[in-house]
N, C-alpha and C positions, 0 to 999 in steps of 0.2 A: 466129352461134355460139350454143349452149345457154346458158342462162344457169344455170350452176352452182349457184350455193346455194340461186337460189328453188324446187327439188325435186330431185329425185334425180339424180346424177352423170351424164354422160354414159355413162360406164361399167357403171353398173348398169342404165340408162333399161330396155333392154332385156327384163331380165332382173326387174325388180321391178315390182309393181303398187303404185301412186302411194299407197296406204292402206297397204300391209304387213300385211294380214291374211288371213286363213284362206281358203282360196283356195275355198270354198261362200260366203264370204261377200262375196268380193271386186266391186268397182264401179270400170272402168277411167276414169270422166268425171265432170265433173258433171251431163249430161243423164241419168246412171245415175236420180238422183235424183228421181224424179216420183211419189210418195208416200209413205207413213208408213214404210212396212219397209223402204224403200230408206235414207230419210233416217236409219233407227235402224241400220241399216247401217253407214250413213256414219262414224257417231258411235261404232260400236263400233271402225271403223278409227281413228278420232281418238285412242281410247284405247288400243287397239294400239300405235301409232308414238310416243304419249307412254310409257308402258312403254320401246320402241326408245329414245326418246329421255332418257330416264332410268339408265340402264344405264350398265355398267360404262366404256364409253367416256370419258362425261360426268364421270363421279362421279373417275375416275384423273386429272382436271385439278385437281381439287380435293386427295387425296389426293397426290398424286405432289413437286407443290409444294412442297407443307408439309415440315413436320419429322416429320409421325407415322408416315409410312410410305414404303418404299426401293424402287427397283427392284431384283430379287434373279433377273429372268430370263433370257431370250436375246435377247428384243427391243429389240437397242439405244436404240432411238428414246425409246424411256420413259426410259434414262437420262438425256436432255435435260432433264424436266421438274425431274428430283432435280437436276440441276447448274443450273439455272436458268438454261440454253442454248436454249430451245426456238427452233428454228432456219421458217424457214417453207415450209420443203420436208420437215419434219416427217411420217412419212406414218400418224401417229396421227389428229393433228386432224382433217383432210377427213373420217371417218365420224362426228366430232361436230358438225361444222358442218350437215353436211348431213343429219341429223336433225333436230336444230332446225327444219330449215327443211323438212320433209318431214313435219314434224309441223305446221306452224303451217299448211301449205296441206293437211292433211288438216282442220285445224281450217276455214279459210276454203271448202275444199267446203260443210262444215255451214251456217256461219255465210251466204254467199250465198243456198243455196239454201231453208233452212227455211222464209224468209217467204213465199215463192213455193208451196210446196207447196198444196194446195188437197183433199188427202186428205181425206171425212169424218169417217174412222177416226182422225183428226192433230187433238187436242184444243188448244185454244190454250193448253191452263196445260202439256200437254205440249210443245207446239214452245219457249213461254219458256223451260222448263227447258233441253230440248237447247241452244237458243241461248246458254244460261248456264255450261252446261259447255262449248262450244264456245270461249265466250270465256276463258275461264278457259285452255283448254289454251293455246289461243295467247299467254295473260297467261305464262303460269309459264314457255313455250317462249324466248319476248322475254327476259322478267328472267334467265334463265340465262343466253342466249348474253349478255347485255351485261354478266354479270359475268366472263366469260371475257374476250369481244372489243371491250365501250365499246359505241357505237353502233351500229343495225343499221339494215339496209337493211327498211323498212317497208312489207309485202305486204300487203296487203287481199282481194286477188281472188284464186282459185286457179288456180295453173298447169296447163293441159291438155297445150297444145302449147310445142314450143320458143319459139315467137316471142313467147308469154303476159309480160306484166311484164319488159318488156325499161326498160333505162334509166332504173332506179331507183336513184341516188344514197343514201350513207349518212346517214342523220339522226345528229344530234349523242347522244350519253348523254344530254341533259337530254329533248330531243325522243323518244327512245325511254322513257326512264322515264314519260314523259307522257301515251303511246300506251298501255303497261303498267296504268298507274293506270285510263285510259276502258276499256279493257277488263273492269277490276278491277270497276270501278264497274258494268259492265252486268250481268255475273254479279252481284255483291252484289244486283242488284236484280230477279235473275229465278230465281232460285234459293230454295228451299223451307229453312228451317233446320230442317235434319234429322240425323240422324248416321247416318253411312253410310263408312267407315273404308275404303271399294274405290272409292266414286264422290264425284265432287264435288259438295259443298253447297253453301252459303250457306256455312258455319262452316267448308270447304274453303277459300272465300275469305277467312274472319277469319285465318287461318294464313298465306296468303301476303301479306294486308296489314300483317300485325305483321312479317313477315318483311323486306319493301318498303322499310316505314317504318322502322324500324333503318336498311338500308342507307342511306338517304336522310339519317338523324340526324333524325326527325321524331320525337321522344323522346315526346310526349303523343300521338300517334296510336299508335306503337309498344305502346305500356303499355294505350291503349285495346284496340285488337285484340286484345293476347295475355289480359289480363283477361276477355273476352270468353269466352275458350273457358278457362281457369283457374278461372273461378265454375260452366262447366259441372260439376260434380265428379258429377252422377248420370252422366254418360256418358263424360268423363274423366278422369284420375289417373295417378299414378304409378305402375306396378305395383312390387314388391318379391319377389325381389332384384332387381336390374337386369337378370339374364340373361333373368327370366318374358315380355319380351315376345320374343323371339327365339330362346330355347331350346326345344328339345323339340319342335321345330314349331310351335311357337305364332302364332297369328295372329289378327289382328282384336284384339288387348285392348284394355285402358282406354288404353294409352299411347299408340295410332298417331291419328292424326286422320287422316292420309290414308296407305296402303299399296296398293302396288302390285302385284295378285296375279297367279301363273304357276299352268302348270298342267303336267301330265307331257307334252302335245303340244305346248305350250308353255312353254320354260323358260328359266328367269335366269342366265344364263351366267358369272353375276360369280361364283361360287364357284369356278368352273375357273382364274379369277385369284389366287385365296387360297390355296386350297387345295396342301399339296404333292403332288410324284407318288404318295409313297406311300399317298396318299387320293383320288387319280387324274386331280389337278391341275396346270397348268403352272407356280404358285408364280412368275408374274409380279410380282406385288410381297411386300412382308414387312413387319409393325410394325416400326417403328427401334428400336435401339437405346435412342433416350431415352423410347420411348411405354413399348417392354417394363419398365423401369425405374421410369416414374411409373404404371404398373398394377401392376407387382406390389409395389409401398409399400403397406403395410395402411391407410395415414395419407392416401394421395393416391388410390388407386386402388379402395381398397378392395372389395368385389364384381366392383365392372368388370373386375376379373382376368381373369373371364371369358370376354372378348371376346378371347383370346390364347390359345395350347396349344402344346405341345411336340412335335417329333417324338423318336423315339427317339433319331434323331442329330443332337436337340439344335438342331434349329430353331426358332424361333419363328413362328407365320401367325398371318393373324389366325382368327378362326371366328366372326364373325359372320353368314358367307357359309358353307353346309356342305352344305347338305341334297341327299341321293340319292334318286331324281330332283331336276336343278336348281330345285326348285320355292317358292326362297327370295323374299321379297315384297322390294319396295324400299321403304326405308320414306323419304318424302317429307317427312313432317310427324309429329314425336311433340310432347306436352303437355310434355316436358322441356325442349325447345326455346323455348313460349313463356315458362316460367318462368324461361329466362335471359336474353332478350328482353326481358319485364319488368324484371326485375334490374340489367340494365342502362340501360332508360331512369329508373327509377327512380334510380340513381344520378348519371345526367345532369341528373334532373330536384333531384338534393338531397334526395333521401327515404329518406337512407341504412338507416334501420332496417327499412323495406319493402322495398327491394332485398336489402338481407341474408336479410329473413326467406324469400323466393323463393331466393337465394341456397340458403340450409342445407336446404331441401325437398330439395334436389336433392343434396347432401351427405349430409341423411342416409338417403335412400333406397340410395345407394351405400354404408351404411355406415361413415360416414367421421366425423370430430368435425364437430360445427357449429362455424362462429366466432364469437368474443366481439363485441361492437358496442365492448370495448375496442381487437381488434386489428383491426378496420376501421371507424375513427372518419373518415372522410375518403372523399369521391367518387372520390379515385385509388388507395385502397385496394381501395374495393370494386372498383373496375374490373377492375384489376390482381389479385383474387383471381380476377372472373368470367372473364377471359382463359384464366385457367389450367383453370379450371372447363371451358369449353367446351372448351379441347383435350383431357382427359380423358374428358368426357361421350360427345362425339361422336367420338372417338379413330380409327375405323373408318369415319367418316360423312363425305360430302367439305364440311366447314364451315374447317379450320385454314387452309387457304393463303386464301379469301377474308374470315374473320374479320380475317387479318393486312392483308389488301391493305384492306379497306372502313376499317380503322382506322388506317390509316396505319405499322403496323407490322412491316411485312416489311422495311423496313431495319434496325432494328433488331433484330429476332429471328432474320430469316435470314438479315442481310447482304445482300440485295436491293435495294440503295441506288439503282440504275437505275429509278426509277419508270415507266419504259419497257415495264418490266421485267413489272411489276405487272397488263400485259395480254399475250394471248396474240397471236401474230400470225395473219394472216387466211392460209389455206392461199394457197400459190405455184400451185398449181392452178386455184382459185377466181378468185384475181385473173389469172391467162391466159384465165381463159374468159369472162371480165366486164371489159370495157376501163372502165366507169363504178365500178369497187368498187377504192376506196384502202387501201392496207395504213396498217398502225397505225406513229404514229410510232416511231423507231427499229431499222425492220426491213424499210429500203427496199434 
């Protein structure tokens, strides 16, 4: 039988080429791969299906959870995530699951074959590089699906044929975050520190290592990492108002570290989810009730209003997602993100007047009061203010339902007391077509 997650569904096998990309540029194997243009090929597919797998699919596990944002369309199945039902015949997941994993063996094409290459034209400070962004996608692919599903089933070699990586068992969360890190680590080490805000650097990887270490509670790495790219300030910053890096078309500013760019043959489809009809949207989901509420407080939301519009009959969507052509970027990694990263280990770390002052950056960039070092004299203040902080910041962004799970607080804020709960189940599908892949406790 196919083995389902590690590439593309039995259902699409057919019909999709194993990269997802532009079909002049497409390579059906990995014997495609026997020189320089092939391998840069490869690697533009790798960044293709990362894009696929970044997208609106992914991002609505994160959003849908939370409290910041509601199902408001026809597709029942989404209302599972808002009732905290998500059932495992769910027929959302399977196209997130099986990105992930159709990105990590677009990644593992790269990653086999580069050393192998033997191109003149194939510089070796060029193959390190690709091998760095290779690894990296597969790094960012890994840490996503395990903040969704725990554990993941760990591929190395890429899947050609069906019978490829058959009977590979789930490693535990620790084991996967483990595998994450070695991959972290080969990028960090083969990567050029460069700024390039479309491709992965060196300082690509200080983002998802501060990102890592947080989830991890690795409070002195956490604070190293984002510091890292916070000192950068010739190349980024916070831009001001908070709409400049998303408005008006805007792209590439000081705010994004890493964005993911479309193009009019190629577009971001996640606007078609925000969007309402009357702006030629399906309006699959909508800000809640309490997001519209703490954005439009001059005191809490202040600027970030923005990220919200009205229809004439009194809608609310979001609009951080808008642009005609879909050609809206995903933005992956902003510099406001490590300042609250920082802010946070800071606080763990008992440096409360440094995490505050990271804190109010990001306050007042939003326009909002800074707060006194009187009313957050204590590490559970600042915490408890940066809580609030990120659900505001990233109000749009899918950060709320995993901030609350990695903190231990979705029972408490959303009444998700089922720590069961806290993960997603593995599609019912997946596990019919994989007799060695266990579903997650609670959802047998």
């Amino acid at each position: 039988m196919k083995k389902y997650l590690l590439y593309i569904p039995l259902a699409l096998f057919a019909s999709c080429n194993i990269l997802d990309i532009q079909p002049e540029t497409k390579i059906s194997n990995e014997s495609a791969i026997v020189d320089a243009t092939s391998l840069e090929t490869a690697l533009t597919g790798a960044y293709n299906s990362l894009r696929s797998s970044q997208g609106a699919s992914f991002q609505s596990v994160g959003y849908l959870n939370g409290d910041n944002v509601k199902w408001t369309g026809t597709w029942a199945y989404l209302a599972q995530f808002n009732q905290h039902n998500v059932r495992p015949d769910n027929s959302w997941l399977p196209s997130v699951f099986s990105a992930f994993y159709n990105t990590i063996n677009s990644a593992n094409l790269v990653i086999n074959a580069a050393p192998g290459i033997t191109d003149p034209l194939l510089a070796s400070s060029r193959r390190k590089q690709i091998l760095g962004e290779a690894y990296f996608i597969r790094a960012i692919s890994y840490f996503d699906f395990s903040r969704i599903w725990g554990g993941a089933q760990l591929v190395t070699k890429p899947t050609i044929v069906e019978t490829d990586n058959i009977n590979i068992a789930r490693s535990s969360l620790a084991e996967t975050q483990s595998f994450i890190l070695d991959d972290l680590n080969r990028a960090d080490t083969s990567l050029l520190t460069t700024t390039n805000r479309n491709k992965i650097t060196r300082k690509t990887v200080w983002a998802l290592k501060a990102r890592f270490h947080l989830y991890r509670q690795e409070w002195v790495l956490a604070d190293t990492f984002a510091t890292r790219l916070i000192k950068d300030n010739a190349n980024y910053g916070l831009v001001s108002p908070y709409s400049a890096f998303f408005a008006n078309s805007a792209a590439n500013t000081t705010e994004s570290i890493l964005e993911l760019q479309y193009a009019t043959g190629e577009t971001n489809g996640h606007s078609n989810y925000w969007q309402p009809s009357t702006n030629g949207g399906r309006y699959e989901w909508a800000p809640s009730d309490d997001i519209v509420t703490l954005l439009n407080d001059p005191t809490i939301g202040g600027n970030r209003k923005a990220l919200i519009a009205k229809t004439s009959a009194g809608k609310w969507y979001g609009n951080l997602y808008y642009r005609k052509p879909a050609t809206d970027p995903t933005y992956v990694f902003r510099i406001a993100e490590m300042y609250l990263i920082r802010a946070e280990a800071k606080a763990h770390e008992n440096k409360i007047s440094e995490g505050l002052a990271d804190l109010n950056a990001i306050r007042s960039r939003a326009g909002v009061a800074t707060l006194s070092s009187t009313a957050i004299a204590s590490a559970d203040a600042l915490l408890t203010a940066i809580e609030t902080e990120r659900r505001v910041e990233f109000a749009l962004e899918p950060h709320r339902w995993f901030d609350l799970v990695r903190t231990g607080r979705a029972g408490a804020v959303l009444g998700v007391t089922d720590t069961n709960k806290w993960l997603m189940p593995i599609p019912q599908d997946a596990i019919n077509a994989d007799n060695t892949l266990t579903p997650n406790p609670g959802y047998n």
